[in-house]
C-alpha positions in Angstrom: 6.0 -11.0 -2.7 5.8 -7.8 -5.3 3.3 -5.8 -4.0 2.6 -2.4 -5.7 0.7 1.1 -4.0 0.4 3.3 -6.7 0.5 6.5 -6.3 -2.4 8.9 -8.5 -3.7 11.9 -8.0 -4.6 15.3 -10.7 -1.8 16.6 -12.5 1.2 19.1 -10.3 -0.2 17.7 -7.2 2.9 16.3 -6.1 3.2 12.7 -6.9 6.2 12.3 -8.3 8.2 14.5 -5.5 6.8 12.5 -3.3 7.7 9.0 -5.0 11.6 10.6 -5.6 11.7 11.4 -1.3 10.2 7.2 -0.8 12.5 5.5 -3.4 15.3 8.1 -3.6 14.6 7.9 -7.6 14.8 11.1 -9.7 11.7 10.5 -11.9 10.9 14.2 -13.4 9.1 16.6 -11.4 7.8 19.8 -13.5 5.4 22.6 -13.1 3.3 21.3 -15.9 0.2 18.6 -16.3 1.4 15.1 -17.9 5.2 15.7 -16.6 4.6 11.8 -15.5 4.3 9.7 -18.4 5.2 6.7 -17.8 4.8 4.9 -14.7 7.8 5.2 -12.2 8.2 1.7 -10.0 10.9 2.1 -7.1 11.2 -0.5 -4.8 11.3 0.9 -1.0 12.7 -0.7 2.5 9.7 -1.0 5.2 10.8 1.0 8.4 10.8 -1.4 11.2 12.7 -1.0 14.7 12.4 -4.4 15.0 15.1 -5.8 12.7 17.2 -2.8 13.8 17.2 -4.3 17.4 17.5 -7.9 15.9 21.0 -7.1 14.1 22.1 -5.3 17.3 21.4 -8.7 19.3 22.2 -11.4 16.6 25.1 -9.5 14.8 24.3 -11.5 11.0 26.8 -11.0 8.5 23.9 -8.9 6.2 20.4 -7.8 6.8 17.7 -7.7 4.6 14.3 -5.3 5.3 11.2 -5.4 3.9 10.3 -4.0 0.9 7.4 -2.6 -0.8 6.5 -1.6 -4.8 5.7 2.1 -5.3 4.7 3.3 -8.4 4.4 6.8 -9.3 1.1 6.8 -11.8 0.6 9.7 -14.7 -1.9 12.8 -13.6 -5.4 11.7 -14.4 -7.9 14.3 -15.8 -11.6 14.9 -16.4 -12.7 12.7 -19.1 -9.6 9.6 -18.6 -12.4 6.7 -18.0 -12.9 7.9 -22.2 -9.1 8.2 -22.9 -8.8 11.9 -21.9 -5.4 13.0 -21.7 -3.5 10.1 -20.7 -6.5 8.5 -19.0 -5.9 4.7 -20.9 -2.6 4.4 -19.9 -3.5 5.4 -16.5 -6.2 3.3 -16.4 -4.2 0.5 -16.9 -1.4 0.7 -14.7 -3.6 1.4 -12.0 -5.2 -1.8 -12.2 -1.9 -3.7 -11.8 -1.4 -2.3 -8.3 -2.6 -3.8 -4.8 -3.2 -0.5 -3.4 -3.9 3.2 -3.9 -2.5 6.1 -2.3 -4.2 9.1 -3.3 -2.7 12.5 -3.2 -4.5 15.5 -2.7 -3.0 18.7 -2.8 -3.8 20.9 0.2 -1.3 23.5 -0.3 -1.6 27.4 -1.9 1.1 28.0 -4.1 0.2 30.8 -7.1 3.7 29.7 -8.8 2.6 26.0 -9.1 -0.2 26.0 -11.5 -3.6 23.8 -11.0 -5.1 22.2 -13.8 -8.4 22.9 -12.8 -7.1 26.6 -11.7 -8.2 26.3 -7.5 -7.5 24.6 -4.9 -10.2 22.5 -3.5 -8.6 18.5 -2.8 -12.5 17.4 -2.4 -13.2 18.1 -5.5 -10.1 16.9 -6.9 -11.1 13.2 -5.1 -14.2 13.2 -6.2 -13.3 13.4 -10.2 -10.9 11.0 -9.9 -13.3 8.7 -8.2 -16.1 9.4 -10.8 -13.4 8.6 -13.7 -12.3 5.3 -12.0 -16.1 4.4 -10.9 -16.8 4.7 -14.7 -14.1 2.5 -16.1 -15.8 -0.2 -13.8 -19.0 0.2 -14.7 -17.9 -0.1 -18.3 -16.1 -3.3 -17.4 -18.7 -4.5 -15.2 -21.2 -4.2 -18.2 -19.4 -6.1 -20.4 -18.7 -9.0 -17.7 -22.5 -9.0 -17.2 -22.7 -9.0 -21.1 -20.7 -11.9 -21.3 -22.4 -13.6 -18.4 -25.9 -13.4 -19.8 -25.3 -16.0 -22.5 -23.4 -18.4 -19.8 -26.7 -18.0 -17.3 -29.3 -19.2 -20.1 -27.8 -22.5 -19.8 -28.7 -22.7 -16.3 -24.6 -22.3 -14.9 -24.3 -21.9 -11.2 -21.3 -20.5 -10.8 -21.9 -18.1 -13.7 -25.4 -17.5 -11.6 -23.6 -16.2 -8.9 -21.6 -13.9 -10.6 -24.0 -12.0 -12.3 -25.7 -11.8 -9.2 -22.8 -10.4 -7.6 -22.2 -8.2 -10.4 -25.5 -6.6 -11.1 -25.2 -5.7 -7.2 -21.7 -4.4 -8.2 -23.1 -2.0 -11.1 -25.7 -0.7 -8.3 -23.4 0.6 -6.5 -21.0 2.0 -9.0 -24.2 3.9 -11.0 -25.3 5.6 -7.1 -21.4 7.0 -7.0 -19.6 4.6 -4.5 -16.9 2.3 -5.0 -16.6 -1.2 -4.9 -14.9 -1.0 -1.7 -17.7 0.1 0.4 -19.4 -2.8 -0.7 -19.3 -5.8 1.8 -18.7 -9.3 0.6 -18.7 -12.7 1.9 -15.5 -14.7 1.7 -16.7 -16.7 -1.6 -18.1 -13.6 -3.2 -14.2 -11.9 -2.3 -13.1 -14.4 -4.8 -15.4 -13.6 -7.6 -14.5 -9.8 -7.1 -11.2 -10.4 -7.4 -11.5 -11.7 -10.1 -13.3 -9.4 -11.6 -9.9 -7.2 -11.2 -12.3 -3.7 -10.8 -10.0 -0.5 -10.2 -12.6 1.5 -6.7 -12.1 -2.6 -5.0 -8.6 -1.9 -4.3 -8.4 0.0 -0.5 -7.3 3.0 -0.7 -5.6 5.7 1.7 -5.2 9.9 1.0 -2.3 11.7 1.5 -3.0 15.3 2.2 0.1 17.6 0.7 0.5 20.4 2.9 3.1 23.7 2.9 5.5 23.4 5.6 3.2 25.1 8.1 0.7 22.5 8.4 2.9 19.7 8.4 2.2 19.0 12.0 -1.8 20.2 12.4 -2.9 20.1 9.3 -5.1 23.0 7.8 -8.8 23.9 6.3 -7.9 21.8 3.3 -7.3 18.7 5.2 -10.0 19.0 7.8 -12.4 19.4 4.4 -10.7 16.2 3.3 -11.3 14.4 6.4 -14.6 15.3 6.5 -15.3 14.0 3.3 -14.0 10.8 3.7 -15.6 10.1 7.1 -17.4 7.3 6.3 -14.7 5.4 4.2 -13.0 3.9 6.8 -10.0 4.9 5.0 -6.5 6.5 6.7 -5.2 10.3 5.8 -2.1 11.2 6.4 -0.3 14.7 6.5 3.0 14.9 4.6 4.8 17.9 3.2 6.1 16.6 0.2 8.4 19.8 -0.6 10.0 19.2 3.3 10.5 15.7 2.6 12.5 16.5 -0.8 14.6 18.9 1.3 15.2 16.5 3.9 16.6 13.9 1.2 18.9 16.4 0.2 21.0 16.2 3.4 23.4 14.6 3.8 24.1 13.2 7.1 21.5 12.0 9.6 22.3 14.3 11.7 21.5 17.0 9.9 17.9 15.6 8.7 17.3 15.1 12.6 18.2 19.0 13.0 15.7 19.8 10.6 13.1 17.5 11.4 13.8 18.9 15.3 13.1 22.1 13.9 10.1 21.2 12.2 8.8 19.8 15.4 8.6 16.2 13.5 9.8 12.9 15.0 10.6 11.4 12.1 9.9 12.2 8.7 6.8 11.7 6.7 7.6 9.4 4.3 8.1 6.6 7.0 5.1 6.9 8.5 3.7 6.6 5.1 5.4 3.7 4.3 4.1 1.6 7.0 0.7 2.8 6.3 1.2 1.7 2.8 2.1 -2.1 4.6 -1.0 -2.2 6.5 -3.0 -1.0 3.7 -1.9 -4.4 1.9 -3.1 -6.1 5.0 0.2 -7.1 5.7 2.5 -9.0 8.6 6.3 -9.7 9.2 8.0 -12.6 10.3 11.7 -12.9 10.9 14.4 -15.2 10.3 17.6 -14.6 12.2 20.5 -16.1 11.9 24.6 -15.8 11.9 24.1 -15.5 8.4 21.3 -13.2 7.7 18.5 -11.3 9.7 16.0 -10.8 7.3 11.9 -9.3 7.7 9.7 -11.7 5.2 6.6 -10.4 4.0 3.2 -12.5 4.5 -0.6 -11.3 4.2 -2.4 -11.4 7.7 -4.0 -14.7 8.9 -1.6 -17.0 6.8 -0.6 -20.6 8.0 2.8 -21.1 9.3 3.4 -23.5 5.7 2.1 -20.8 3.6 4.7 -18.5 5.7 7.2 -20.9 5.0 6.0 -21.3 0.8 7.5 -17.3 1.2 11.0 -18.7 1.2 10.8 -21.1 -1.4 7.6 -23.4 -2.8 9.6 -26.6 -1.2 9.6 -25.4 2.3 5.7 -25.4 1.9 5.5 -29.0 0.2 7.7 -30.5 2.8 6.4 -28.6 5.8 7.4 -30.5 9.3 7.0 -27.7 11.7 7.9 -24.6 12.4 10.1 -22.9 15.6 8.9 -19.9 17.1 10.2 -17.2 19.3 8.1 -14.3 20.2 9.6 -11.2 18.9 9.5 -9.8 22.7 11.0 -12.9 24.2 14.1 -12.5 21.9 14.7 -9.1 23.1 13.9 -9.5 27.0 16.6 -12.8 26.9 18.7 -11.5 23.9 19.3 -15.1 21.9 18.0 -18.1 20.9 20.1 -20.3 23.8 18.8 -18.2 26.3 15.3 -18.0 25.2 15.1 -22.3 25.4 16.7 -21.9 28.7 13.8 -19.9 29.9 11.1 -22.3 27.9 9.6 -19.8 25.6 10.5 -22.0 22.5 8.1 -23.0 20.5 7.3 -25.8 18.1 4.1 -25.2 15.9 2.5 -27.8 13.3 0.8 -27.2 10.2 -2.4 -25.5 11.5 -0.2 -22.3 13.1 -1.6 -18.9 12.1 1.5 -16.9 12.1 1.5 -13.8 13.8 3.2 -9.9 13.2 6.7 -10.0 14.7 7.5 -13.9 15.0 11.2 -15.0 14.9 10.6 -18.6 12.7 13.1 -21.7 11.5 11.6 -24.5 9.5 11.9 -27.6 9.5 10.7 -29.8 6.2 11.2 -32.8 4.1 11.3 -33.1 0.2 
């Protein structure tokens, strides 16, 4: 499952130092606006404890995590929903991704120049959500262009969708974004479809100077406060710390420094499973002599779609599945002793898997 959180934000704000410390890629990093032309795509291990613990107890010949898409996206400017700058290009890369993380820069640095020569990360959000509110509506007008012919012949479907889209357009000329609109599951569909840049959810990531890695500062609170009733996570990272912590060398040492810092762990990890449960996403496990391995699945999915994740033919000839809790592993330590203790389970095709389940299927073609 390729799923992509790109990464946007103004020019020299830190976005691509902070997509070299996630995929341990050196895409340029310069003290000048446009230094990212084209997109950057690294593909990035999910931190999860879990499969840690499950090669400690299972002892597979290889492992295989998680992973996630990040792309590192050029600096939008004023004026990009007209083709300002590199605005077109950004434009469209943006839309292939599932998710946005939005950096802000929170920092004062005189030596790393703004393009809009201050600091204020509120107002840097808002003109990046004004330029990617205006793309919609542009799009959104020429859908409900489109549309009008297609309702004159009395279309229901197409009905609906101009409906749906005129309500869209509302909210997009008052300043919001589709995402704060809310939709019934068959209008979900039709948005979707629609493929509209402000729908995709979106979480900020407040770059901060070392000391405010921990508390945050002014800049952040402003952030927070702005953003209050978006429902929408911000995070802290310091994404100069995080490029000196991937130029250790040993864990020890990066555990020295993060000590130092008063960090658990360091920033980028935290972000990464934020970027997972912005996709709305869950984890299953298969474990095995072979392989433990972490599959990715959107919440709520049935335990044949789960299985269609492997391959298409484990869906088609779905049996059932076998389940072990995730906590019943650990507490008896293997499958034999798990049975013994009759917490095995066999689930049919109507089993919504849940985050953390140990699965085998069984299927027929």
């Amino acid at each position: 499952m390729a799923l992509k959180c790109g990464i946007v934000g103004l020019p020299n704000v830190g976005k691509s130092t902070l997509f070299n410390c996630l995929s341990n890629a050196k895409a340029q990093s310069a003290n000048y606006p446009f230094c990212t032309i084209e997109p950057n795509i690294g593909t990035i291990s999910v931190p999860d404890q879990r499969i840690v613990k499950l090669e400690e107890l299972v002892k597979p010949e290889r492992v295989v995590p998680n992973t996630i898409e990040i792309v590192d996206i050029a600096g939008l400017v004023k004026g990009a929903s007209k083709g300002e700058g590199l605005g077109n290009k950004f434009l469209a890369n943006i839309r292939e991704t599932d998710a946005i993380i939005h950096v802000l820069r929170c920092f004062d640095n005189d030596n790393i120049v703004h393009v809009d020569g201050s600091i204020d990360p509120v107002r840097d959000k808002e003109i990046i959500d004004v330029e990617l509110q205006l793309k919609d509506i542009e799009s959104i007008e020429k859908r409900l262009n489109s549309l009008s012919r297609i309702v004159k012949s009395g279309d229901k479907d197409a009905i609906k969708e101009h409906e749906i889209a005129n309500k869209i357009l509302s909210v997009l000329q008052s300043g919001k974004s589709v995402r704060s609109i809310e939709f019934d599951e068959l209008e979900e569909k039709i948005v979707k479809n629609m493929e509209l840049i402000t729908s995709k959810p979106v979480m900020y990531l407040c770059n901060v100077d070392e000391g405010s890695v921990i508390n945050g500062n002014n800049y952040v609170e402003e952030v927070k406060k702005s953003v209050s009733n978006e429902e929408a996570e911000v995070l802290i990272i310091g994404a100069g710390i995080e490029a000196d912590i991937m130029e250790l060398d040993t864990y020890d040492e990066r555990n020295m420094f993060l000590n130092e810092l008063g960090l658990e762990e360091p920033g980028v990890n935290r972000l990464i499973r934020s970027a997972y449960k912005l996709l709305n996403l869950d984890t299953y496990f298969t474990a095995g002599d072979k392989e433990v391995r972490a599959w990715t699945i959107r919440k709520g999915i049935t335990a044949p779609e789960a299985a269609g994740v492997i391959h298409t033919d484990f869906e088609k000839g779905f049996i059932r599945a076998e389940v072990i809790k995730y906590n019943d592993f650990v507490h008896y330590g293997s499958e034999i002793a798990v049975k013994d203790a009759g917490k095995f389970r066999i689930e049919g095709k109507d089993y919504i898997v849940e985050d953390g389940d140990i699965m085998h299927f069984r299927f027929n073609v």
